[in-house]
N, C-alpha and C positions, 0 to 999 in steps of 0.2 A: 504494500500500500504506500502510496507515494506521500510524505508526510512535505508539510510549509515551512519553513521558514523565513519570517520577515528582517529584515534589515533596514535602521534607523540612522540619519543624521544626516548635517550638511553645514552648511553658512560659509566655511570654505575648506581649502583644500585637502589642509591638516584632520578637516575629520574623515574627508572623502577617501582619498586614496591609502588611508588603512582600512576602513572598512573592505572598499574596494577590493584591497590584498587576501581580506578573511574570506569575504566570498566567492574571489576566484580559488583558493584554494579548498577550501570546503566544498564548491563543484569537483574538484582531484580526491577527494579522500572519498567523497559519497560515491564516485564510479570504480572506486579500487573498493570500496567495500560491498559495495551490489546496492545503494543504498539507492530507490528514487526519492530526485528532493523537486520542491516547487519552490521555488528562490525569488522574492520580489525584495525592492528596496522601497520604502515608503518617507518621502521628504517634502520638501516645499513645492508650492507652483509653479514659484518664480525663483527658485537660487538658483545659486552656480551646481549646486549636487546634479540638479535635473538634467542640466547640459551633458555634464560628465556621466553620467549612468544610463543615459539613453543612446550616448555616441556610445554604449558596450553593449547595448542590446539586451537590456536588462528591464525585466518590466516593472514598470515606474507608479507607486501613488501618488500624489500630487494633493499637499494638503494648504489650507490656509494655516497662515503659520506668524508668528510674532516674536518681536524680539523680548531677550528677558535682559533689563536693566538694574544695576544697582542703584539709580539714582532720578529722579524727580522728573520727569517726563509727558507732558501731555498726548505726546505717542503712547503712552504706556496702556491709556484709557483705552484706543482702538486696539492696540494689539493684544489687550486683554479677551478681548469681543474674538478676536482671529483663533486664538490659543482655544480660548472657550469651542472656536469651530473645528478647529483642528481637532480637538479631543471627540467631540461626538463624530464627525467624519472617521475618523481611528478608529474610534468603538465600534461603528456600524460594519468596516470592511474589517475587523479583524475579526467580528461575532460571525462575519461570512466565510473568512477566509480558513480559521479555527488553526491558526497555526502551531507546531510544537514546541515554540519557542520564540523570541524575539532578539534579535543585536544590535545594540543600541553603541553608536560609534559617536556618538555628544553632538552640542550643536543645540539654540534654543530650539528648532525643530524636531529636535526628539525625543523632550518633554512630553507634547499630548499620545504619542503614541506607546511610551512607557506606563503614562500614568493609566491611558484604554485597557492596555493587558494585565497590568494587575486588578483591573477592576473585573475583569473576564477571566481570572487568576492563568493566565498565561507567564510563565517565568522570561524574565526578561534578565540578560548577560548586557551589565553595561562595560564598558572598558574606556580607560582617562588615560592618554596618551600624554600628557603634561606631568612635571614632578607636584605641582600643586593642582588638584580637581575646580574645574571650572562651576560655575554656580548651575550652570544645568547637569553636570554629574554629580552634584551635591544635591539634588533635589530627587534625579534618577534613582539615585542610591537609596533611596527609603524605600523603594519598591520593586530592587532588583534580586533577583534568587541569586547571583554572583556579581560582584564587583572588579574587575580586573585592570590591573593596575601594570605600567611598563614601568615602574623600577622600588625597589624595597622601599624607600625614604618619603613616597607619596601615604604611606601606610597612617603615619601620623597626625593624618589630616583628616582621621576619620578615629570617632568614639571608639572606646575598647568593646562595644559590645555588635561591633560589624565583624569584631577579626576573623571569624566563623565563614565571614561572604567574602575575605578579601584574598584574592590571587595574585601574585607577579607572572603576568605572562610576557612582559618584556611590550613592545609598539609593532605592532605589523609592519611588514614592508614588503610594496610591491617585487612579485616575481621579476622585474625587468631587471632591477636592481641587484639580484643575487648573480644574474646573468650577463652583468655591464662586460664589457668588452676593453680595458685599457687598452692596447694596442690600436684597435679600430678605432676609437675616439677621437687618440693624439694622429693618426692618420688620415681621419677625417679635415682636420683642424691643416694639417701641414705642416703637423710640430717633428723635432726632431728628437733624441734623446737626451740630449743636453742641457735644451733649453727647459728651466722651472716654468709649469704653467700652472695660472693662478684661477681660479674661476669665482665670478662673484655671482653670488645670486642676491640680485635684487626684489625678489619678490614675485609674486602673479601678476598686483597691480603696482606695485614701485615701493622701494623703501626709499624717501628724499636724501634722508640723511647720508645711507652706505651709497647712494646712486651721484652724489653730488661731489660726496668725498673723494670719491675713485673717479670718475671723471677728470679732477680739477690737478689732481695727482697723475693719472697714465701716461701723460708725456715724460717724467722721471722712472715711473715703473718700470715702462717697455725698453727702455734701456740694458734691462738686465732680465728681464720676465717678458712670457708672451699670457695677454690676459682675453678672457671671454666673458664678456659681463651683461646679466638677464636684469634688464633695466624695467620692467613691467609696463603696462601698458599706458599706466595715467605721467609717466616722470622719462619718459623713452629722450634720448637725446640722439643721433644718428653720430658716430665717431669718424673722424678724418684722419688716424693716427693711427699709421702703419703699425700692427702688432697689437693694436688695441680694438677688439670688435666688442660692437654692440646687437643686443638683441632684444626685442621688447619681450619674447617667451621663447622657450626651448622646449618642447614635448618629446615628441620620440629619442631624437639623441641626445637626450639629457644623461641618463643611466651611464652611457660610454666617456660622456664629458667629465663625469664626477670621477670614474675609473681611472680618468687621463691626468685627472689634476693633481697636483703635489701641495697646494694647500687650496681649502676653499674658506672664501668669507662671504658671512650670512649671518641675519635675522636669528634667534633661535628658538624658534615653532619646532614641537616635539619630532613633527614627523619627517623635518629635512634634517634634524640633527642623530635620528635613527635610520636615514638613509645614509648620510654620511659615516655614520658609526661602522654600517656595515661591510663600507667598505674600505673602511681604516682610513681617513681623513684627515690630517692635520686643520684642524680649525681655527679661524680668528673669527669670534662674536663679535658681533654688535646690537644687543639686545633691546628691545623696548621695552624701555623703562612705565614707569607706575602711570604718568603722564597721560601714557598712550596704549595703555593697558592694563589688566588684574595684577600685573608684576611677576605671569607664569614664566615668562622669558627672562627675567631676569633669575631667577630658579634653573633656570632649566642648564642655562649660560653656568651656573654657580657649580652644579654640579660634575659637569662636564671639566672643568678649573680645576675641580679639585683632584680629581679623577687624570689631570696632567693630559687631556685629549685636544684642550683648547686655551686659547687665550683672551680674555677678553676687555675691550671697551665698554666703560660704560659714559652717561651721560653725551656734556658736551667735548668732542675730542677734538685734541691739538693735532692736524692734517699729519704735521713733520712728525709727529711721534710714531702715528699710525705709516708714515711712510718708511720712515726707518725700522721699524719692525716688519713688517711685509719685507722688505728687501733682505734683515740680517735674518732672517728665517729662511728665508725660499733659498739661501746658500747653507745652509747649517742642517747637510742631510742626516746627523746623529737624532738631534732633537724634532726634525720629521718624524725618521722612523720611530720614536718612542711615543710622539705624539699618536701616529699610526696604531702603533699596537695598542696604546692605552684605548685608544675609540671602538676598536676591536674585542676588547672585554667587557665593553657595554653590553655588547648583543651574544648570549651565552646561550642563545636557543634561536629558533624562526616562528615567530610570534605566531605568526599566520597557521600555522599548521598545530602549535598547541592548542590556540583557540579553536582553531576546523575539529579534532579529537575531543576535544572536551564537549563542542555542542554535538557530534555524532553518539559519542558514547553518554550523553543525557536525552535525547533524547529513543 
């Protein structure tokens, strides 16, 4: 008998593409075990999830949906009205759908559908890819049969009386990732073996700060480094400086880019700093601070630090400091490769497939 499971979250990408990861893999374990499964993902009308999960072929619910605010908002009134809809739309297609399970990958979007299935006692698996849980996996959490969690030190941010529900599974990451190609990458690119390449990633839609910095800087960089820098979409600057390319977004040969690179700087959202982990990345953070955020990234940045994987910037940074570190690093291949292997011991399992095991063998 071909049993359901539903799959939860979005707002961007960080929640997307782990999930993503769980349920392509969990398609691999339910055909190696004889298992039929009926797989939907259930998100917004209007996010970025919908885009990404329909371009996979994956069939899509589509709810109204709101955002959940810490602070004083007269949005807060209509999107309460949305959430309120989003929960009975939930309820209705999951009383339909009777699935055996739920996985909920965070995102204010995947509040009403957590909250539908405990009300139809359907067990819901939520998972916080962040070292501190976000306010929709703190709300999730009161009504999930498992909590799961991608690193030990997230544990503390919940009552002793969940320790029962909480798991380290470590952060999903996409199959492409395990499969990056270094070789093909740096030969996409026209890089040689000598030259350090640096890759920055600016964001889906721009980070000002890293994208302004490293611009203003590349004309010293390229001097000694060859750099590829994902400018996003709202902050794109077009480059005229031999050795230095820009790009507004990198999709498919990203995977091989990150394989090519000998350090990367970035943002630190859980799920590109457990892509990078996994494939041993020398890191320079540059985190969003409380300003511009809950302060997960500043966490997430802290841990990684301590752990000798990365280095980080915080606040507002002096260009020259940050350029003279990029430079005396990208020559100092010792404290690469230590760097390398410390990122490497983050990821001590494939999240993706303990998660895939765990919802097979519960259900």
């Amino acid at each position: 008998m071909k049993k359901t499971i539903i799959f939860t979250g979005g707002g961007t990408a960080g929640h997307v593409f782990p999930g993503l990861a769980v349920f392509r893999q969990l398609e691999k374990e339910a055909e190696k075990d004889g298992i039929e499964l009926d797989l939907r993902w259930m998100g917004s009308r209007k996010g970025m999830e919908r885009q990404i999960i329909e371009a996979e072929g994956i069939p899509y619910i589509g709810l109204p949906s709101g955002k959940l605010r810490r602070y004083f908002s007269f949005q807060n009134f209509l999107d309460l009205f949305n959430i309120g809809s989003g929960f009975l739309i939930a309820l209705i297609r999951l009383a339909s759908l009777k699935p055996a399970a739920i996985f909920s990958k965070g995102g204010y979007v995947s509040v009403p559908p957590v909250m539908a299935a405990k009300f139809l006692r359907i067990p819901v698996f939520a998972h916080e890819s962040d070292s501190s849980p976000g306010l929709a996996t703190r709300i999730s959490s009161r009504f999930a049969h498992r909590i799961l969690l991608s690193l030990e030190e997230t544990k503390g941010y919940f009552p002793d009386s969940m320790n029962s529900r909480l798991i380290v599974t470590g952060n999903p990451v996409r199959r492409e990732i395990y499969d990056a190609d270094r070789a093909e990458g740096r030969k996409t690119l026209g890089l040689d073996d000598k030259t350090p390449f640096i890759l920055v990633l600016g964001g889906s839609q721009g980070a000002r700060q890293i994208n302004d910095l490293i611009f203003d800087m590349a004309p010293e960089l390229v001097k000694h480094t060859r750099i590829l820098h994902q400018m996003g979409e709202l902050t794109y600057k077009e480059s005229n400086i031999p050795g230095y390319e820009t790009r507004k977004f990198i999709r498919e040969e990203l995977p091989n880019f990150i394989s090519a690179a000998d350090i990367v700087i970035s943002r630190a959202g859980a799920a590109t700093l457990w892509e990078l982990a996994v494939l041993g990345k020398p890191m320079i953070l540059i985190p969003l601070g409380t300003g511009s955020s809950r302060g997960d990234q500043l966490k997430n940045a802290e841990i990684l630090k301590a752990r000798g994987a990365a280095e980080v910037f915080y606040g507002e940074i002096e260009p020259i400091e940050l350029k003279n570190r990029i430079l005396n690093l990208a020559k100092d291949e010792k404290t690469l490769e230590k760097m390398g292997q410390a990122a490497k011991k983050l990821v001590s399992q494939n999240s993706a497939v303990v998660i895939s095991r765990m919802l097979l063998e519960y259900i």
